[in-house]
C-alpha positions in Angstrom: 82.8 -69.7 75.8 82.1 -70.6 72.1 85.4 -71.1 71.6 86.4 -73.1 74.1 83.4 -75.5 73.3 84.7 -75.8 69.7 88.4 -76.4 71.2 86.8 -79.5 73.3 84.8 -80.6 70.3 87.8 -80.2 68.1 89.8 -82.4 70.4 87.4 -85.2 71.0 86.8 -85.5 67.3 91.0 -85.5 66.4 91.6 -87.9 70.0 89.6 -91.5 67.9 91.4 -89.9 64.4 94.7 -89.7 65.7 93.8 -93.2 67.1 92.6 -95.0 64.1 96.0 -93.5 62.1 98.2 -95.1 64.3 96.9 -98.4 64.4 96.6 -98.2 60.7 100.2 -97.4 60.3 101.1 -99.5 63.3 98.9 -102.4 61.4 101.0 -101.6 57.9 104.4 -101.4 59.5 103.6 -105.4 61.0 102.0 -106.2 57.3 105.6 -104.6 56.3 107.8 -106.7 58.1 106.1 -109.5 57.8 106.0 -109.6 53.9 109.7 -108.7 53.9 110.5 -112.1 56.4 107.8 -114.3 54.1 107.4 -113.3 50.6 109.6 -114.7 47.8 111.0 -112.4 45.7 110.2 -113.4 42.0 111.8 -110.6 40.2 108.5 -109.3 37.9 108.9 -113.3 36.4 105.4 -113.6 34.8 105.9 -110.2 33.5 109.7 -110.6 31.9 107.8 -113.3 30.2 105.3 -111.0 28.9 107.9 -108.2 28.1 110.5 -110.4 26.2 107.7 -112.4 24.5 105.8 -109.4 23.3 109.6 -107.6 22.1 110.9 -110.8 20.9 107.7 -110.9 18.4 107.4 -107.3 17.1 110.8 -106.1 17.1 113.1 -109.8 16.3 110.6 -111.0 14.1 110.1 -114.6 15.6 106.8 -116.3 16.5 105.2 -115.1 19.9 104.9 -119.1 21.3 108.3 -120.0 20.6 110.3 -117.5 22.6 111.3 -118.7 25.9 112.8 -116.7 28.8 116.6 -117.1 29.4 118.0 -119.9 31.2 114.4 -121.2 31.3 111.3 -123.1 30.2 108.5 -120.7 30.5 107.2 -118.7 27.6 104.2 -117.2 26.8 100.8 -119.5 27.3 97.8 -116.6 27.1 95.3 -116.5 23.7 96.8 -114.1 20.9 94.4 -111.2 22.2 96.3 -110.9 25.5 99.4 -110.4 23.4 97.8 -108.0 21.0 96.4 -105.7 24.3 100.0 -106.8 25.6 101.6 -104.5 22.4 102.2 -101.2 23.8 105.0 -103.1 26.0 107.1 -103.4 23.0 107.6 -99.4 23.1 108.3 -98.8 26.8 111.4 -99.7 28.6 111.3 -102.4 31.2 111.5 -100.4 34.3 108.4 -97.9 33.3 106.9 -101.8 32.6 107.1 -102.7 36.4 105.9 -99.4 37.2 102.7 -99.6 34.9 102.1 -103.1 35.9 102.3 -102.9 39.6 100.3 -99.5 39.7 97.4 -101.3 37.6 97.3 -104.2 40.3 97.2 -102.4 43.1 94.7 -99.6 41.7 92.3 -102.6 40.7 92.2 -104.5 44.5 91.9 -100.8 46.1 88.8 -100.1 43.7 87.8 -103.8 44.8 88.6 -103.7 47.6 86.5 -100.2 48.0 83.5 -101.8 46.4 83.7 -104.6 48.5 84.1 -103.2 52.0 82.6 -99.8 51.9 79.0 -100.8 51.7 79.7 -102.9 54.5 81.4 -100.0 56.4 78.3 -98.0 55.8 76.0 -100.5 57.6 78.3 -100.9 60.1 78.9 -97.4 60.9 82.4 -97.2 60.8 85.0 -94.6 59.8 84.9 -95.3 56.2 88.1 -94.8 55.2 89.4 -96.6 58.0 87.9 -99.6 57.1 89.0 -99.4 53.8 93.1 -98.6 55.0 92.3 -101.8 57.3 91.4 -103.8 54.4 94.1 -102.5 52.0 96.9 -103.3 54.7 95.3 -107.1 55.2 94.8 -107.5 52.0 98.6 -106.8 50.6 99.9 -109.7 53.4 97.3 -111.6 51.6 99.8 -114.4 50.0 97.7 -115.0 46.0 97.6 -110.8 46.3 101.3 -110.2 46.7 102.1 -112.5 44.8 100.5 -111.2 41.6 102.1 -108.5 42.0 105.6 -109.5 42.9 105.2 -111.7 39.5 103.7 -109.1 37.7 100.7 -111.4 36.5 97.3 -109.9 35.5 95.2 -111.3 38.0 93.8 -108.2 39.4 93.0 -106.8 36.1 90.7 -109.6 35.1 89.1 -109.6 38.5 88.6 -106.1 38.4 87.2 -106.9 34.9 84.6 -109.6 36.2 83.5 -107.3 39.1 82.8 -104.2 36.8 80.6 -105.7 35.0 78.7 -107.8 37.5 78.5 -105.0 40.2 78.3 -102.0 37.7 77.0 -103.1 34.2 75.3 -106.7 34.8 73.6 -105.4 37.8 71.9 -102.2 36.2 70.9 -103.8 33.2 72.9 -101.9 30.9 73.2 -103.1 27.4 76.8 -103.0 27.4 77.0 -105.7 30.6 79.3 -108.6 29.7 81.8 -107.0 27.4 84.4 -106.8 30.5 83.3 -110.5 30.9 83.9 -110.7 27.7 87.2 -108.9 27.0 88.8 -110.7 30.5 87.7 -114.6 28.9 89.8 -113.6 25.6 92.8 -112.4 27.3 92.4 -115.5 29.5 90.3 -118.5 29.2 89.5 -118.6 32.8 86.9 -115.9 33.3 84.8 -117.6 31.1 83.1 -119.3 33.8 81.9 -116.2 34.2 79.7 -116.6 31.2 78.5 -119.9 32.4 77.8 -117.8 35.3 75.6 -115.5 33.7 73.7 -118.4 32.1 72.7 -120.4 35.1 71.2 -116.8 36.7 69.4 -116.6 33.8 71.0 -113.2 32.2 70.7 -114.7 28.6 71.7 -111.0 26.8 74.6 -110.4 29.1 75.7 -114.2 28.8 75.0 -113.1 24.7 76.9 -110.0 24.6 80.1 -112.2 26.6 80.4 -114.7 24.0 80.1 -112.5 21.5 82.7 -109.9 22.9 85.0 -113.0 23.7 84.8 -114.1 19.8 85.2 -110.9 18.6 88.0 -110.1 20.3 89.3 -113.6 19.5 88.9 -113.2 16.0 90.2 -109.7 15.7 93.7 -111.3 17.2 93.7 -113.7 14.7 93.4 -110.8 11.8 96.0 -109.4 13.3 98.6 -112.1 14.3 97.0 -115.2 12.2 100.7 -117.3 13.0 100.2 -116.7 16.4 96.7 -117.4 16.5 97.5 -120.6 14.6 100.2 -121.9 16.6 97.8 -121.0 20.3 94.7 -122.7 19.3 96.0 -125.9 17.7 99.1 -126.4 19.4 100.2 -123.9 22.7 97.0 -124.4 24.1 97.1 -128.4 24.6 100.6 -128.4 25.6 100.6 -128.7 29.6 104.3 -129.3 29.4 104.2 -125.2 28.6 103.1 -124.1 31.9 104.9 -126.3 34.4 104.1 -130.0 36.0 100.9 -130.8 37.3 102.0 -131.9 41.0 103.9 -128.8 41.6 103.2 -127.4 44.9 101.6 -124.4 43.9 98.9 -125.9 41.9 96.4 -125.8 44.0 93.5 -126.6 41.8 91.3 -130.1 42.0 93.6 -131.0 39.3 96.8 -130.2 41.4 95.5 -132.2 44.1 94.8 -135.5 42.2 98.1 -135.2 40.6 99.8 -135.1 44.0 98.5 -138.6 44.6 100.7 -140.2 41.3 102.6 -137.1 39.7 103.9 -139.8 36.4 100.7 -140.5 36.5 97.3 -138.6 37.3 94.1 -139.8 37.2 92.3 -137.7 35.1 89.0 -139.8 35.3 89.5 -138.7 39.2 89.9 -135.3 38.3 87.1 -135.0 36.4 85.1 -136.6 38.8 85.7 -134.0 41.6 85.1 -131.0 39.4 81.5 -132.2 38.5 80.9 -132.6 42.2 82.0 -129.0 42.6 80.4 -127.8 39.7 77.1 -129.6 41.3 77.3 -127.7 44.3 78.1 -124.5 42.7 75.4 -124.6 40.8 72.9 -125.3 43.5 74.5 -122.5 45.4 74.3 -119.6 43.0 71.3 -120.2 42.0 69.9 -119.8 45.6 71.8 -116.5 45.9 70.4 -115.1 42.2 67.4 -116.3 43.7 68.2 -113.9 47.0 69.8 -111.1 45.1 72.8 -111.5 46.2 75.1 -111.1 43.4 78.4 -110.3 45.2 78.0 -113.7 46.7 77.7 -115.1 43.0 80.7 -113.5 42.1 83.0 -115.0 44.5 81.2 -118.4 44.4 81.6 -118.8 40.5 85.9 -116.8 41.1 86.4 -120.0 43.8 84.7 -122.3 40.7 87.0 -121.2 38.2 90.1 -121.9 40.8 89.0 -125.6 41.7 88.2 -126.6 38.2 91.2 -124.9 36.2 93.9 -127.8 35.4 96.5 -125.6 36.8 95.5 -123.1 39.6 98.8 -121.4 41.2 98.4 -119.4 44.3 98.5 -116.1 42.3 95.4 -117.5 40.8 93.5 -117.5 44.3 93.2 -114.0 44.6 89.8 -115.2 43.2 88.8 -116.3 46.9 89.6 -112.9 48.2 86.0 -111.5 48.1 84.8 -114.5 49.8 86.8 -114.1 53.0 85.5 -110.1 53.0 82.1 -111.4 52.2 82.6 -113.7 55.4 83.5 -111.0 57.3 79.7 -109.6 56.5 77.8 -112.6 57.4 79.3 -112.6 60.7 78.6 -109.1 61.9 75.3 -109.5 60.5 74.5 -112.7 62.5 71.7 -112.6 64.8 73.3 -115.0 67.3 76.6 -115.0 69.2 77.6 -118.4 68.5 76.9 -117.9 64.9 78.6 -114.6 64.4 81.7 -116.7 66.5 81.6 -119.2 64.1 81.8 -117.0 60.9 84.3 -115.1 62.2 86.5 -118.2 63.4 85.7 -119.4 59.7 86.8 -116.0 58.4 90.3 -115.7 60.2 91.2 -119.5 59.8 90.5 -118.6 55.7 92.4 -115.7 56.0 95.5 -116.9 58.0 95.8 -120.1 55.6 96.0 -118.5 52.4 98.6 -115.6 53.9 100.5 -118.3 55.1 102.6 -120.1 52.5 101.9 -123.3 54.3 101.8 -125.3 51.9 105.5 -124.6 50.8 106.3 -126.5 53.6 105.5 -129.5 51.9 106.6 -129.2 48.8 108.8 -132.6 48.7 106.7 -133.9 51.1 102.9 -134.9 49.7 103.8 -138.7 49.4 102.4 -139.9 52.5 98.4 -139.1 54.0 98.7 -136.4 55.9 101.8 -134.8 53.8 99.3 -134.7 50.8 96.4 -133.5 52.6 98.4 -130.6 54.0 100.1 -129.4 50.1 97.0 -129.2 49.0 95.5 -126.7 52.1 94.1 -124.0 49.8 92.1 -126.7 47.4 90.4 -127.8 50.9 89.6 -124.2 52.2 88.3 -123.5 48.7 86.5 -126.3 48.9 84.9 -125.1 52.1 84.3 -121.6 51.3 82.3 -122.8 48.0 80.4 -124.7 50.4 79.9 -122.8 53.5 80.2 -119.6 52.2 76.5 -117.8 53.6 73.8 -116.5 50.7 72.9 -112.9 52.1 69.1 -112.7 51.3 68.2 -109.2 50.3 64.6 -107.5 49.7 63.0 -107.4 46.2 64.7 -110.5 45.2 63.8 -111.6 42.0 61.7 -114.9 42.1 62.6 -118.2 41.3 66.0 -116.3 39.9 64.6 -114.8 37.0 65.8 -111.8 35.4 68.7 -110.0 36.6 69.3 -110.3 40.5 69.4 -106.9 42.4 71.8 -105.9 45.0 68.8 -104.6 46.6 68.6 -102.7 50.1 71.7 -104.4 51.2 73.8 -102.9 48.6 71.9 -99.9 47.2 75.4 -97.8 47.9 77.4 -100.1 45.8 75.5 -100.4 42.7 73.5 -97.1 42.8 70.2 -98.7 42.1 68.4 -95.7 44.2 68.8 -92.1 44.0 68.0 -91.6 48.1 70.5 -92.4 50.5 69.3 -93.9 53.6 70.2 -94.6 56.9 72.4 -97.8 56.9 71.4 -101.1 59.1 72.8 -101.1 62.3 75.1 -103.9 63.4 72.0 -105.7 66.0 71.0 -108.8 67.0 67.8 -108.5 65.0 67.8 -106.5 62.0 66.1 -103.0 62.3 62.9 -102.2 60.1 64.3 -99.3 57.7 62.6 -96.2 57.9 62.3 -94.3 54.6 62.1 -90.9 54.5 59.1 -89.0 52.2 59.5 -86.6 49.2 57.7 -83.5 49.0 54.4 -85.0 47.1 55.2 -88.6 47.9 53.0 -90.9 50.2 54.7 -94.0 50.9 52.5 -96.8 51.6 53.4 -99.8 54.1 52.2 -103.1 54.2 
């Protein structure tokens, strides 16, 4: 009789398993085919750039900003410190490139992607590694995500970067939190928002040890590649005509935008203009969630910053609005009213179709009248929205008034590790459940 108990067990446990494996494969097979109708094949371009440039510098002898790829007008536009990490290219042969380069990327949004999604899966109660096989299948017909990959860019990387030290270092108050921040602005300028970041939350030593990581770095490319360094800082890195035209369809930065409305010639009062308003309500914004603890909602606030206020943001660029689409996900299931919980999740899919959808390709001859310009600029607008909209989580033992490092708190204890005791997670309800702690032999917790 045991053992036909344990057979009945056995097969109501493998009936939802079976389940959830199909519909995960069923759900990759549709991601699949619909990446292979949709995607444009760029042929590794961003990283033939990196490869000839890095080859053409140490083994032809010529200078790293002058080299431009075949039949082309694209060459290589990071700092000298990008190049110098980039060195170890000039000694593998292109094939084992693409393989090293697309196995970095993906590795970095499945650890993000991990960090992101299980804490939620955890409160949720759901089949952990289910969610997170949902979330890697969405996530690859994600259109910034694929294509960063089918460019071979280094997107991932520096967002993995950002989020190590904000979720790991920054968050634990280790000494060493801002040296990712750090190494990720000197490869590219971009992530140093990310300092700015750390400032207006008040982490001054993290915001310190940035800087100085980003200089040090800086000026260890120069001992080692002076020309280059030279030729980036007084000449490479002011010349826009480098990196492609400003109007081109997939900028879709603030600057992008404004550009779209006279490509000869873009306002750049305008431009400016629209990035302080953004910079405005970011800053409003992220102090309320340092205030609240909430530090993965910092994060992808300041990544959707850095998009909107770049001079050129392509659409590989965006996967910086990624973790707010997740993080719109949470909100919803933690709403405590239908309509709400609707709303976020209307919000959420709306986000998440748009930016999968190469829409604005549509219209890439197209902007000069109203609605034509309005529509090629689609992900500046949803940016734009998520950096407003996008919900502050309040957590417990929020630091006040912002000060000192923000905690991830109860919400997030999994994530960051800040506890030693695993506890039962919230349940998905219309009103939050008290948590119950459990006591320790010789403990005697107190309540309010």
């Amino acid at each position: 009789m045991a053992d036909v108990g344990e057979s009945v067990d056995q097969r109501r446990m493998t009936r939802p398993t079976a389940l959830r494996v199909l519909s995960v494969l069923g759900l990759a097979s549709a991601v699949t085919a619909f990446v292979a109708a949709v995607a444009a094949r760029h042929g590794f371009f961003d990283l033939r750039v990196y490869y000839g440039a890095i080859n053409y510098w140490v083994h032809d002898g010529g200078s790293l900003y002058d080299y431009l790829l075949p039949r082309n007008t694209y060459g290589f536009t990071y700092p000298p410190f990008a190049a110098v990490s980039m060195l170890p290219m000039a000694t593998i042969p292109w094939p084992a490139a693409i393989v090293i380069s697309t196995t970095a990327s993906v590795v970095a949004t499945v650890i993000l992607l991990l960090w992101l999604v299980d804490p939620m899966a955890r409160r949720q109660r759901w089949t952990r590694w289910y969610a997170l096989a949902l979330a890697i299948c969405l996530a690859a017909a994600f259109e910034p995500l694929r294509e960063t990959i089918l460019f071979g860019q280094v997107n991932m990387l520096l967002v993995f970067l950002v989020a190590v030290d904000l979720f790991v270092l920054v968050s634990r108050g280790n000494r060493f939190g801002g040296v990712a921040i750090g190494l990720a602005t000197a490869i590219k300028l971009t992530p140093g928002v990310f300092i700015i970041y750390l400032l207006v939350t008040r982490r001054w030593r993290a915001a310190i040890v940035a800087s100085a990581t980003a200089a040090t770095a800086t000026v260890f490319a120069a001992a080692v590649a002076p020309d280059a360094s030279r030729v980036f800082w007084t000449d490479a890195l002011w010349n826009t005509d480098r990196v492609g035209a400003l109007a081109f369809i997939s900028n879709q930065s603030l600057n992008g935008a404004v550009a779209r409305l006279h490509p000869s010639q873009p306002s750049t009062a305008l431009w400016l203009l629209a990035v302080a308003a953004v910079v405005v309500v970011w800053f409003l914004r992220v102090r309320r969630a340092a205030a609240a603890g909430d530090e993965m909602t910092g994060f992808a606030l300041t990544g959707i910053l850095g998009c909107l206020m770049s001079p050129i943001t392509w659409i590989h660029h965006l996967v910086w609005v990624g973790p707010a689409i997740i993080l719109l996900l949470d909100s919803a299931l933690a709403a405590t009213t239908r309509r709400r919980r609707a709303g976020l999740l209307a919000f959420m899919i709306f986000s998440y179709a748009l930016l999968s959808s190469r829409l604005v390709w549509e219209f890439h001859d197209g902007y000069a009248n109203p609605i034509g310009w309005v529509l090629a600029s689609s992900y500046v607008w949803i940016s734009v929205a998520l950096l407003v909209a996008l919900p502050i989580r309040v957590r417990k033992h929020a630091p006040a008034g912002g000060q000192g490092v923000p905690q991830l708190g109860e919400f997030d204890r999994e994530l960051a590790g800040l506890i030693e005791d695993e506890q039962a997670p919230l349940a998905s309800q219309p009103e939050p459940a008290p948590l119950v702690e459990r006591p320790r032999p010789g403990v005697t917790l107190e309540h309010p």
